[in-house]
N, CA, C and O of each residue as an XYZ file, in Angstrom:
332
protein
N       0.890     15.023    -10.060
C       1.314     14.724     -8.718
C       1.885     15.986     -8.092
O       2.661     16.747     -8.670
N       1.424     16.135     -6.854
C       2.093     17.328     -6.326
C       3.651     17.352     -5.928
O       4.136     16.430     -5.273
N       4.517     18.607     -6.417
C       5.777     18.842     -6.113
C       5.819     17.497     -4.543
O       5.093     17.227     -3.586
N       6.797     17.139     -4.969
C       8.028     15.929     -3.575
C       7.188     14.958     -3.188
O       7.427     14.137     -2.303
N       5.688     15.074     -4.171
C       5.165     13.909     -3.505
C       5.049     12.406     -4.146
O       5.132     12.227     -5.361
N       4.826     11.222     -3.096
C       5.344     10.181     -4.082
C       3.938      9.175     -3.703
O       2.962      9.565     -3.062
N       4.082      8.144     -4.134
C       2.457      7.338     -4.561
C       3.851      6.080     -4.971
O       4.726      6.026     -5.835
N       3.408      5.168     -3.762
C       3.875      3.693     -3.658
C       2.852      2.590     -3.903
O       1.746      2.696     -3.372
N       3.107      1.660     -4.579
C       2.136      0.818     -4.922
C       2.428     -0.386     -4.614
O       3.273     -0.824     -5.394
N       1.977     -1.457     -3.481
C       2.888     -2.519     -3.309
C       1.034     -3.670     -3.777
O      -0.034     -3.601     -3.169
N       1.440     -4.711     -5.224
C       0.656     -5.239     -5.288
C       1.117     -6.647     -5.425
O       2.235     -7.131     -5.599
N      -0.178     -7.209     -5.286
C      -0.543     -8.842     -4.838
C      -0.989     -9.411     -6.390
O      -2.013    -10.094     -6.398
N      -0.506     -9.252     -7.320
C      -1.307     -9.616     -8.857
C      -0.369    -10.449     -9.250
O       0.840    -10.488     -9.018
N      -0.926    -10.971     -9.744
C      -0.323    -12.590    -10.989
C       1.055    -11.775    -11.339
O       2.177    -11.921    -10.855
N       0.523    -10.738    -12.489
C       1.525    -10.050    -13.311
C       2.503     -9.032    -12.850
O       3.468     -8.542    -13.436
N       1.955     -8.802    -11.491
C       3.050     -7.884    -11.185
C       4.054     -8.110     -9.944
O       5.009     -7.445     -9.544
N       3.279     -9.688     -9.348
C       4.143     -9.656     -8.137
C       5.522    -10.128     -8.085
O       6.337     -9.792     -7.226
N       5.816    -11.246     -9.441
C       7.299    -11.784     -9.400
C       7.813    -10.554     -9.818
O       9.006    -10.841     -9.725
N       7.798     -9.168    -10.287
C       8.694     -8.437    -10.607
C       8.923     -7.451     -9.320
O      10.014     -6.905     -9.154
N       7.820     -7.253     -8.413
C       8.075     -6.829     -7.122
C       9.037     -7.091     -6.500
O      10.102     -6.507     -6.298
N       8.487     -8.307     -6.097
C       9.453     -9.490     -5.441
C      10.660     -9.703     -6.104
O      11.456    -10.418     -5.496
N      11.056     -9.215     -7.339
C      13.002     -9.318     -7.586
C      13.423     -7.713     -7.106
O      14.589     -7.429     -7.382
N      12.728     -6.764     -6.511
C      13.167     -5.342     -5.858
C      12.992     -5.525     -4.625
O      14.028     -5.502     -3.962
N      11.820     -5.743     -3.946
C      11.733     -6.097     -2.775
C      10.652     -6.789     -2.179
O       9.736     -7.084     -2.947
N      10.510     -7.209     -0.664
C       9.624     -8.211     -0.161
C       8.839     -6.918      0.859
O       9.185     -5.736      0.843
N       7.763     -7.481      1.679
C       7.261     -6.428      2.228
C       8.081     -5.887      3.671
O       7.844     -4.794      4.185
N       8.855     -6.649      4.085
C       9.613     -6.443      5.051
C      10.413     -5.070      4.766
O      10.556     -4.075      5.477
N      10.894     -5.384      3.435
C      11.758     -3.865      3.113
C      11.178     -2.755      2.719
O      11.823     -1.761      2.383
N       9.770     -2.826      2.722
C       8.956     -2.045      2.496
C       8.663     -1.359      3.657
O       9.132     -0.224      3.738
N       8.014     -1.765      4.557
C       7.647     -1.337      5.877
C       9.264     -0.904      5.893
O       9.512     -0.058      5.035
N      10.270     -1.265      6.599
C      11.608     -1.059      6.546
C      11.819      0.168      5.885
O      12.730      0.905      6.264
N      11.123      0.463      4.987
C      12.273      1.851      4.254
C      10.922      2.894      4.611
O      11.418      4.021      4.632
N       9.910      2.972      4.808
C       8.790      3.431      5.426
C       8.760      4.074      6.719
O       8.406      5.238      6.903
N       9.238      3.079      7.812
C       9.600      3.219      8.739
C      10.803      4.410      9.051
O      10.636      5.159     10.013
N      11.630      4.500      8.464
C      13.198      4.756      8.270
C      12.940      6.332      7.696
O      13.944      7.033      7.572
N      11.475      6.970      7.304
C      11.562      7.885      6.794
C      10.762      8.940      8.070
O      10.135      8.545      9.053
N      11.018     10.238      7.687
C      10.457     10.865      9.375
C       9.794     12.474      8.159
O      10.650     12.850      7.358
N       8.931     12.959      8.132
C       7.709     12.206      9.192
C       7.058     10.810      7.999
O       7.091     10.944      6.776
N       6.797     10.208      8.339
C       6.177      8.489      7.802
C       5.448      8.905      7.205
O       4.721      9.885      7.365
N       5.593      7.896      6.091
C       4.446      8.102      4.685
C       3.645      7.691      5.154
O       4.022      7.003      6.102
N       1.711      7.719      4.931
C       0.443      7.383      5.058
C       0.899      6.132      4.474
O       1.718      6.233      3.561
N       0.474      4.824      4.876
C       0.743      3.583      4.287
C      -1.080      3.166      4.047
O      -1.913      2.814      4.883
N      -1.201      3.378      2.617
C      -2.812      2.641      2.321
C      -2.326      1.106      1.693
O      -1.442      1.097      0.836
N      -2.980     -0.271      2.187
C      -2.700     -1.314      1.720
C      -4.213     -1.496      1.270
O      -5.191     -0.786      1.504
N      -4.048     -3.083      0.303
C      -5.314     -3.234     -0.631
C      -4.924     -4.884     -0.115
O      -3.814     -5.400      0.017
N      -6.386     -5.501      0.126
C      -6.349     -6.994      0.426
C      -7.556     -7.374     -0.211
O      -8.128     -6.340     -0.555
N      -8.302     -8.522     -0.573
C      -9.359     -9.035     -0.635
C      -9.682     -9.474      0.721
O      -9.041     -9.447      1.772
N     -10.957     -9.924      0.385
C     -11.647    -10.679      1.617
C     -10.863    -12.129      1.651
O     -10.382    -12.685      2.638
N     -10.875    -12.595      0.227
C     -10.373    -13.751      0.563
C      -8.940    -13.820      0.894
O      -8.677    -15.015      0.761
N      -7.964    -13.260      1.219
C      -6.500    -12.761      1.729
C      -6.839    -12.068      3.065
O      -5.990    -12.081      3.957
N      -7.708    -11.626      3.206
C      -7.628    -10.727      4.783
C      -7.140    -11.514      5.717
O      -6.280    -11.008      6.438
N      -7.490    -12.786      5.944
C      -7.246    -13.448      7.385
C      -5.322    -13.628      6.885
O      -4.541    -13.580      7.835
N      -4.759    -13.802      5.569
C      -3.165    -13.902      5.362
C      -2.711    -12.832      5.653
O      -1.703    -12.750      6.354
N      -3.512    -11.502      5.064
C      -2.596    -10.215      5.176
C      -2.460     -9.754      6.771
O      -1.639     -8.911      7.131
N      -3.256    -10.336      7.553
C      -3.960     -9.781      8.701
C      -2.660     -9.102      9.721
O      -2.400     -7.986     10.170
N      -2.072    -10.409      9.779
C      -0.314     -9.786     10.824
C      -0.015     -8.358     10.046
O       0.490     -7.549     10.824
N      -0.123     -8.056      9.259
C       0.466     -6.803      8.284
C      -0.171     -5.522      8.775
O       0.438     -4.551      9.224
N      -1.619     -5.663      8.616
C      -2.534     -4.748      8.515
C      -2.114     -3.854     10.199
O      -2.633     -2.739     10.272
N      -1.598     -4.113     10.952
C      -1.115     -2.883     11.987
C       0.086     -1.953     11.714
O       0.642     -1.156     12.470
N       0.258     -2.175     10.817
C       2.113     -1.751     10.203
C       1.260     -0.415      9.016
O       1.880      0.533      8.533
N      -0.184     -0.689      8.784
C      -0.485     -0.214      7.589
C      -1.563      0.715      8.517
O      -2.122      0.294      9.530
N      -1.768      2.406      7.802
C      -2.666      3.105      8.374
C      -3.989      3.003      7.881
O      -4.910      3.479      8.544
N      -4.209      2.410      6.737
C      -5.347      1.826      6.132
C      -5.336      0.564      5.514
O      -4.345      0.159      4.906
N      -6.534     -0.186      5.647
C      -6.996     -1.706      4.560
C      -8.001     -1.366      3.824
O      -8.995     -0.734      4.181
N      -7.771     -1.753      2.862
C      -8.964     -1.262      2.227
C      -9.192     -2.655      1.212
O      -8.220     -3.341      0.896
N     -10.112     -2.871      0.905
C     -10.939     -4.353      0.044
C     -11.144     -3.536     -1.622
O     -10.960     -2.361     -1.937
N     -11.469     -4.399     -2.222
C     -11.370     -3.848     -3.826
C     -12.557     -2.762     -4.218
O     -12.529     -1.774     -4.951
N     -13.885     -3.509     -3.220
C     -14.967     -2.609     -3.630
C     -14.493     -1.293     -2.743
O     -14.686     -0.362     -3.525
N     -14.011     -0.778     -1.602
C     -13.206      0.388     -0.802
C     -12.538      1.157     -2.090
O     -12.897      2.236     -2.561
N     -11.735      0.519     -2.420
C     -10.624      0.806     -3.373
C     -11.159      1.732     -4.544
O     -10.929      2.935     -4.665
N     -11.973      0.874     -5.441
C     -12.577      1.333     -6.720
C     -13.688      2.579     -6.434
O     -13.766      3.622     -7.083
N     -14.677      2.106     -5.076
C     -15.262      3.560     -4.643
C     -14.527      4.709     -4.311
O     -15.087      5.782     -4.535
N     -13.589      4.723     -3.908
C     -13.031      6.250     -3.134
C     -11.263      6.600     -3.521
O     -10.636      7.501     -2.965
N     -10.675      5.666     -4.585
C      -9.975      5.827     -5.413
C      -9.600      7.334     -5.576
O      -8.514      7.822     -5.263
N     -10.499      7.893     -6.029
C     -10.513      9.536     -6.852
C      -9.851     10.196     -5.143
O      -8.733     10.692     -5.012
N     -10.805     10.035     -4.084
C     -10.720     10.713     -2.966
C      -9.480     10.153     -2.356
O      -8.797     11.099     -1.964
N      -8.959      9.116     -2.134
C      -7.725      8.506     -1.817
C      -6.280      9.136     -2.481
O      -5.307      9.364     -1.762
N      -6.278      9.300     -3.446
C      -5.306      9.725     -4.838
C      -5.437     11.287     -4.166
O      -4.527     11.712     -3.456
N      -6.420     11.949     -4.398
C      -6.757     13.520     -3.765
C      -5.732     13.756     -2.253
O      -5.013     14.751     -2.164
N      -5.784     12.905     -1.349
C      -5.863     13.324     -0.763
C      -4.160     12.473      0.395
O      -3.688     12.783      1.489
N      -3.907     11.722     -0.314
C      -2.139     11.711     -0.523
C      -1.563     12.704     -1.300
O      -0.341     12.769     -1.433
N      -2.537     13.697     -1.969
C      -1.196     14.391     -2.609
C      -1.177     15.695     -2.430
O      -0.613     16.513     -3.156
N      -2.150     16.027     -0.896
C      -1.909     17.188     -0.446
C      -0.899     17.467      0.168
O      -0.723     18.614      0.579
């Protein structure tokens, strides 16, 4: 990872979301995001079948990206937050 840079991961999974959710909800996410100057790139991950739930969200976020997005351009995504 490049020197001061950081890689946030906010996920929607069986196994990882009740432990999210005892640190924080997405409100405090955007919230501490917001609060930082200049603003982190916010990439979010939805399915198709969640898009129409996540949808209110997705303007708060500078990217959506779907799983097949995700798994294709991964390498280039990762690259290119950590310039």
């Amino acid at each position: 990872m490049a020197e001061g840079g950081r890689v946030v991961a906010a996920v929607q999974d069986l196994f990882f979301v009740a432990r999210i959710r005892e640190t924080a909800d997405y409100e405090a996410l955007f919230g501490a995001v917001a609060g930082v100057a200049p603003r982190p790139t916010v990439l979010a991950f939805t399915t198709h079948a969640l898009a129409s739930r996540t949808k209110p969200l997705h303007a708060r976020c500078d990217r959506v990206v779907t799983k097949e997005t995700l798994t294709a351009e991964l390498g280039l995504i990762l690259r290119g937050a950590l310039r």
